[in-house]
C-alpha positions as CSV (number, residue, x, y, z in Angstrom):
1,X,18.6,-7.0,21.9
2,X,20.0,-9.9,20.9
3,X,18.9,-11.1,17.3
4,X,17.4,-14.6,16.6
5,X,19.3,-16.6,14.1
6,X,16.5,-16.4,11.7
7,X,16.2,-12.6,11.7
8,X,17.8,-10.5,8.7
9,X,21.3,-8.7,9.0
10,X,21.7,-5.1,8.4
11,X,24.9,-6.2,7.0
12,X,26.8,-5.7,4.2
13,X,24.2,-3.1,2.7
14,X,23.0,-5.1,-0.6
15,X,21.8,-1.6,-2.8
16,X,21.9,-1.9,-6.8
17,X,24.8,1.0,-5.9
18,X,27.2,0.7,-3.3
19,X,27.4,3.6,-1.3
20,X,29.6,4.0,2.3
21,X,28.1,2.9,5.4
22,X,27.1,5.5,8.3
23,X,28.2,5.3,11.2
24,X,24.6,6.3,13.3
25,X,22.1,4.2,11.6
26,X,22.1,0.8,10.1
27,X,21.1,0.2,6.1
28,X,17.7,-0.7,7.5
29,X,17.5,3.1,9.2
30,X,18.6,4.5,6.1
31,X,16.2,3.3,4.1
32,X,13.3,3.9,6.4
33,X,14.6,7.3,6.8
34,X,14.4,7.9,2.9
35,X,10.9,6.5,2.4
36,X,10.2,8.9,5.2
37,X,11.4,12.0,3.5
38,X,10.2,10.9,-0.7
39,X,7.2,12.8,-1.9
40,X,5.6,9.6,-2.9
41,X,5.2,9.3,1.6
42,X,4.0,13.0,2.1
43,X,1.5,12.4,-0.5
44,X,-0.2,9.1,1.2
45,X,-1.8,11.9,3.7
46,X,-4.4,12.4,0.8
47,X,-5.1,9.0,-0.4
48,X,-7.9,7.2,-0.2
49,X,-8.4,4.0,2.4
50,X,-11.7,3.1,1.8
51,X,-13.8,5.3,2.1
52,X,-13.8,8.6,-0.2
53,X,-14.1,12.1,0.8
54,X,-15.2,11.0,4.2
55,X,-17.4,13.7,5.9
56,X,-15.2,13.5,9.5
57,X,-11.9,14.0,10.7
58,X,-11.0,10.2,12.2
59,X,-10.9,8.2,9.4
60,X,-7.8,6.5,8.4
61,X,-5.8,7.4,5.2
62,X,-3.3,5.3,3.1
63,X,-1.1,7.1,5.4
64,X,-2.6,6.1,9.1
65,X,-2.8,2.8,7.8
66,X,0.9,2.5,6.6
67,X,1.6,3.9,10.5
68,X,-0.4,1.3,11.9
69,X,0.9,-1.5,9.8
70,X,4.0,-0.4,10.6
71,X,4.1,-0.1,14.4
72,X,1.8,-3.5,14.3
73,X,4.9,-5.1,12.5
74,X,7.4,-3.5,14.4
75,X,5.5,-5.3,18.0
76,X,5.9,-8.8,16.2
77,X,9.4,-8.2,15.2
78,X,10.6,-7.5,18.6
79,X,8.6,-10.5,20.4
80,X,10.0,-13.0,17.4
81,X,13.8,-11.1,18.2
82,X,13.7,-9.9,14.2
83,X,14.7,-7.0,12.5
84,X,12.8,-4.3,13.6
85,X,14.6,-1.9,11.2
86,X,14.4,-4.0,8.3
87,X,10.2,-4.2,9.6
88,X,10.0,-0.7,9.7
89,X,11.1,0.5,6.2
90,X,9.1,-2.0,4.7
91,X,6.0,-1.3,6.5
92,X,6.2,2.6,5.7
93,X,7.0,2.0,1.9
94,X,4.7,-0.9,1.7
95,X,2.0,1.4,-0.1
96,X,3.9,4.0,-1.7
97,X,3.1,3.0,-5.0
98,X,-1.5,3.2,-4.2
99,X,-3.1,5.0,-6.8
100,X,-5.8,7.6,-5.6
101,X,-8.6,6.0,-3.9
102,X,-8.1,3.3,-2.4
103,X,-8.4,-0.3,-4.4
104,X,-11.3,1.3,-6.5
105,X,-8.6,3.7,-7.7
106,X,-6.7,0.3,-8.4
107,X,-9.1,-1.2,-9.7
108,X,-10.1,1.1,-12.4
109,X,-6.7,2.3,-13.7
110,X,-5.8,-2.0,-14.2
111,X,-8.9,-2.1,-15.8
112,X,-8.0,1.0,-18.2
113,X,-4.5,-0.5,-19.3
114,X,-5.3,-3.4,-19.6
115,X,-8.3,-2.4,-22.7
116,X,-5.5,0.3,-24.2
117,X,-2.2,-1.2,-23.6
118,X,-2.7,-4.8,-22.7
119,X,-0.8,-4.6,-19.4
120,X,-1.8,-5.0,-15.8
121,X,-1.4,-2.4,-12.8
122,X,-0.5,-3.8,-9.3
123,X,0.3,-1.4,-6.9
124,X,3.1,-3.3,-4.8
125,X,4.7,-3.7,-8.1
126,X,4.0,0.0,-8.8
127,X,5.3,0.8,-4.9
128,X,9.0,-1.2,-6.3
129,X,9.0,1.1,-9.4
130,X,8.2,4.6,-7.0
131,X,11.3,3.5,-4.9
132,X,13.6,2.6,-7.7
133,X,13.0,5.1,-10.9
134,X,10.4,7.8,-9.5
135,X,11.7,9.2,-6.6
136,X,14.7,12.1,-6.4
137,X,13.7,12.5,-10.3
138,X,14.3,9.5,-11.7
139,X,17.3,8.4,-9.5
140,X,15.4,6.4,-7.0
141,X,16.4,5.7,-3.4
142,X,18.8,2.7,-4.0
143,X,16.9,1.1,-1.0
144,X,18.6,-2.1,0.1
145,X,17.5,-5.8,-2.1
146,X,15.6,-6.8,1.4
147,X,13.3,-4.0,1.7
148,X,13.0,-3.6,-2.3
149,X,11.7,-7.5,-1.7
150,X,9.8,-6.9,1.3
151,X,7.9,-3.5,-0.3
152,X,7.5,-5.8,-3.8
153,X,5.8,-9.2,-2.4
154,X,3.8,-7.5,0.7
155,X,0.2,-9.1,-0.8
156,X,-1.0,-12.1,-1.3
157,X,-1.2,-11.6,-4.4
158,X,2.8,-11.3,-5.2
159,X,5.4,-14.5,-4.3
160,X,6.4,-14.9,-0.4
161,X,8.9,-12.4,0.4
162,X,12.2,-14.1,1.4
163,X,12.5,-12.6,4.6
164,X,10.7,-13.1,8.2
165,X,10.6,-9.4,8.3
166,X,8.5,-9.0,4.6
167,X,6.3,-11.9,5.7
168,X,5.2,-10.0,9.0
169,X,4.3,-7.2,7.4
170,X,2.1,-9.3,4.6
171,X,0.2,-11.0,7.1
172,X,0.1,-7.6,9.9
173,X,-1.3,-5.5,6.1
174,X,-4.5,-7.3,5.9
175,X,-4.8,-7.7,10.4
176,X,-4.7,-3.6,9.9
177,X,-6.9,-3.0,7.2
178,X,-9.1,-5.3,7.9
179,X,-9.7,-4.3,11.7
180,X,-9.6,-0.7,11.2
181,X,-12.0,-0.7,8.4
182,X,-14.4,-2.0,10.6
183,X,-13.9,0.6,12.8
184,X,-14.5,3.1,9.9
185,X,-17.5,1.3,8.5
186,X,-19.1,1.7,12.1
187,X,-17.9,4.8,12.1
188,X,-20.0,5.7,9.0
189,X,-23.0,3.6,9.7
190,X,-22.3,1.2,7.1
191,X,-22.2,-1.7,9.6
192,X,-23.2,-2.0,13.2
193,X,-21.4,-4.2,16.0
194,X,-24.6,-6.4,15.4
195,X,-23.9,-7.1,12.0
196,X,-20.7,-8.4,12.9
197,X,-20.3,-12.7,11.8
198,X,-20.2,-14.1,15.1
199,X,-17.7,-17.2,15.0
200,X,-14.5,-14.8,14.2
201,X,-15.8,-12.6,16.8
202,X,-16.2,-15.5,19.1
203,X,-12.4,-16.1,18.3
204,X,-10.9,-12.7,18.5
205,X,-13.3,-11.0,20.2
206,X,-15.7,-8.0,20.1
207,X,-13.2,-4.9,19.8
208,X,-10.8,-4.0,16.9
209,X,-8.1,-3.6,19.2
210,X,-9.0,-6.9,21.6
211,X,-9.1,-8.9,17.8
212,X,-5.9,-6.9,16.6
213,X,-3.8,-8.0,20.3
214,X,-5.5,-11.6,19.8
215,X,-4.1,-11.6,16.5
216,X,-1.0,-10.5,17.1
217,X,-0.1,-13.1,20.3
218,X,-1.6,-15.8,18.0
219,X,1.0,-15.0,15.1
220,X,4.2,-15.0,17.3
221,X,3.0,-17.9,19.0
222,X,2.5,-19.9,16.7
223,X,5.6,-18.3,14.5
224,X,8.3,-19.1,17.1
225,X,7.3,-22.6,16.8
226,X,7.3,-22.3,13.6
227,X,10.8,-20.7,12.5
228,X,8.6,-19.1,10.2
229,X,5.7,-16.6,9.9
230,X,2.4,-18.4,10.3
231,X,-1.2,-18.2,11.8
232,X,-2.6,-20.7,14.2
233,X,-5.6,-23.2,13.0
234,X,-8.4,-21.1,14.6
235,X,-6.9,-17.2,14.2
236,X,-5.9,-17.8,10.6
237,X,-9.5,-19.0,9.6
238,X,-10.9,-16.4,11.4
239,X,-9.7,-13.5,10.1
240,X,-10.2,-14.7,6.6
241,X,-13.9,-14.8,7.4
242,X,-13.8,-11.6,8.3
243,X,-11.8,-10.2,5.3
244,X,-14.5,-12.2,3.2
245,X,-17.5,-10.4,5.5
246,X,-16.1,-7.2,4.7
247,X,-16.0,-7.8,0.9
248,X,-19.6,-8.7,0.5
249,X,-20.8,-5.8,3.0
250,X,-18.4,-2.9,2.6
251,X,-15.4,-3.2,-0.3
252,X,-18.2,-4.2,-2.4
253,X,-21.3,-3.3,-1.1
254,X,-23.6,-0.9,-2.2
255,X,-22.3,2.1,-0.4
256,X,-19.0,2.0,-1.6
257,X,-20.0,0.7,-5.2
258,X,-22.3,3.9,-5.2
259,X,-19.2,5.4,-5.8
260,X,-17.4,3.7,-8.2
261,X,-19.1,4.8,-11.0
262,X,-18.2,8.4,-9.9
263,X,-14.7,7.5,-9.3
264,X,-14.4,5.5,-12.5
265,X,-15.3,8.1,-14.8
266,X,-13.1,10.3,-13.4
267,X,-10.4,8.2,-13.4
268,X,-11.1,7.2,-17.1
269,X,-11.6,10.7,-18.6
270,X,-8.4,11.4,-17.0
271,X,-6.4,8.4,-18.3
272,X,-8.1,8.9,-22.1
273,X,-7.2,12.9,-22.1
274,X,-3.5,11.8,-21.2
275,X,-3.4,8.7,-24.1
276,X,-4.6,11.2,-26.6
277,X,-2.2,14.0,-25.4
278,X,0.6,13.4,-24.1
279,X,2.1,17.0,-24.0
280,X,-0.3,17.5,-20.9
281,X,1.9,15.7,-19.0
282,X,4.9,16.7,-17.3
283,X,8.0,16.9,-18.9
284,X,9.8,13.7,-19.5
285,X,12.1,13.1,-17.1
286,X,14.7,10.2,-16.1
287,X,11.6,8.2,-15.2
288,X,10.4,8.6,-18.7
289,X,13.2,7.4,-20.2
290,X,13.6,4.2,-18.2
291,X,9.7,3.7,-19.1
292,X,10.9,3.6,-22.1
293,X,12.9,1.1,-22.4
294,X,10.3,-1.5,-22.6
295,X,10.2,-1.4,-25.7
296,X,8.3,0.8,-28.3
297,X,6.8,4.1,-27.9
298,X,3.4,2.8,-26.8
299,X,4.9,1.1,-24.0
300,X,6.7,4.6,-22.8
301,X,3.3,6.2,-23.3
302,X,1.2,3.5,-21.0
303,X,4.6,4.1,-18.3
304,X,4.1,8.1,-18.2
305,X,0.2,8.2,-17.8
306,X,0.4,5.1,-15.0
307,X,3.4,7.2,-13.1
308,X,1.6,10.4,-13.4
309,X,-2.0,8.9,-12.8
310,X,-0.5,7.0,-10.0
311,X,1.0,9.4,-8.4
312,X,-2.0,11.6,-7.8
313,X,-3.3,12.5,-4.4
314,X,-7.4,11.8,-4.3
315,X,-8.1,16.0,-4.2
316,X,-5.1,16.6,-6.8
317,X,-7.1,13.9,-9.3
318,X,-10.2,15.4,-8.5
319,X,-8.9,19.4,-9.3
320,X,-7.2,18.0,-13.0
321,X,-10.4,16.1,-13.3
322,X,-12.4,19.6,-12.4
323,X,-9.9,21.6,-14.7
324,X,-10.0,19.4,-18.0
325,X,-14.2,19.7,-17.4
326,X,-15.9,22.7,-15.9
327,X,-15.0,25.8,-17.6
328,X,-12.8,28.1,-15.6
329,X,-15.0,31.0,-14.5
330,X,-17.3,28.2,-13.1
331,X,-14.4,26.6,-11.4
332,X,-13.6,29.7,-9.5
């Protein structure tokens, strides 16, 4: 396929260190292909979404959504004649950097650092650090600057990402989430189709896959007019209704918040052990040292327990949790 002006080019590779270029797949494929094969990736299997410990098989993990986001973005890069490879390896490192569960997880370890250390914990800025000091012990995956800068600015939260690639896959993040955690919160019985606000559904339609495809022909619409990524006046509004309906009933209802508390002590008693010893946990490694850098040795301390918390799985926090708590022959 022939690539729009405004798309990306695979070339020259831009990586912080140069390395030869293959001659099968582009620096785009490369990348995707190393995200594909890091720990931090295998481990998004066991991370929290939304809802925690869900008692059923078909509820989507920070893994299914990072699939979903990802072949989403991929459908919007080919109808605008983008890079779909530079689309891909952003989408599937996107959330590499999510604490254990979910944006409570988030929540709570920002909330810890910021009372002990006076420092803030994002987790697209933690995703950046995964791909550039955690993985392959502390070497990183010397991922090219587009996808570093697509991965780094995919929420709202962070600058515009300077490619029409990153900017799909910020906008096609919340389309996922927010449509498949509808799905979910049926699923549960946390919401019924009845519940639903009526003028976004009016607009998109009944069905999270009718809203998703109604979303998605909106964006490109509207985006090839554009030369850039955008919504259209009635789309745009109506998914941020949505997003807002499923902050009042489910990201913050009472369900969920039911289990904060839980999750929060956890988290806490966790965080607190590893403050006040260190030596439990694992052995500084070239990650460590680049912490370490910052500055002092409390900064290299806060570094080591937000890699290390960070990097749980939701059942691998739960068994340290279980292990630092319960006595062993009770564990058993």
């Amino acid at each position: 396929m022939l690539l729009s002006p405004l798309a990306a080019r695979s070339y020259p590779a831009r990586r912080a260190r140069v390395e030869e270029d293959c001659s099968l797949r582009t620096p785009f494929q490369r990348d995707r292909d190393r995200i594909v094969h890091s720990k931090a990736f295998r481990r998004l299997t066991h991370k929290t979404q939304v809802f925690v410990a869900p008692r059923g098989d078909h509820y989507r993990t920070r893994l299914t959504h990072t699939l979903e986001v990802t072949t989403i973005s991929r459908t919007v890069a080919r109808a605008l004649r983008l890079n779909e490879d530079l689309v891909e390896a952003i989408g599937l490192g996107h959330d590499l950097g999510h604490p254990p569960f979910g944006h409570i997880g988030e929540e709570v370890l920002d909330s810890c650092l910021k009372e002990r250390f006076g420092r803030d914990f994002f987790h697209y800025e933690h995703s950046l650090r995964v791909v550039e000091h955690l993985e392959r012990n502390g070497a990183g995956l010397n991922l090219t600057e587009q996808v570093r800068d697509g991965i780094a600015r995919h929420s709202s939260r962070a600058p515009l990402p300077d490619t029409l690639e990153g900017r799909i896959v910020r906008v096609i993040d919340r389309v996922a989430y927010i449509n498949h955690d509808i799905d979910d919160a049926v699923r549960a019985g946390l919401l019924h189709e009845a519940d639903l606000p009526e003028e976004p559904m009016a607009v998109l339609g009944a069905s999270g896959s009718t809203r998703i495809d109604a979303l998605v022909h909106d964006m490109v619409e509207h985006s090839a007019r554009a030369g850039d990524i955008v919504q259209g006046p009635e789309a745009g509004p109506a998914m941020k209704a949505l997003r807002e309906f499923m902050f009042e009933h489910v990201y913050l209802g009472p369900a969920v918040r039911a289990e904060h508390e839980k999750i929060a002590g956890v988290l806490r008693r966790l965080f607190e052990q590893y403050v006040e010893r260190p030596e439990l946990l694992p052995p500084r490694g070239l990650e460590s040292q680049e912490g370490g850098r910052l500055g002092d040795d409390e900064a290299e301390l806060a570094q080591r327990v937000t890699d290390y918390l960070a990097g749980m799985t939701d059942r691998y926090c739960i068994r340290a949790y279980t292990e630092l708590e319960v006595p062993q022959a009770f564990a058993r």
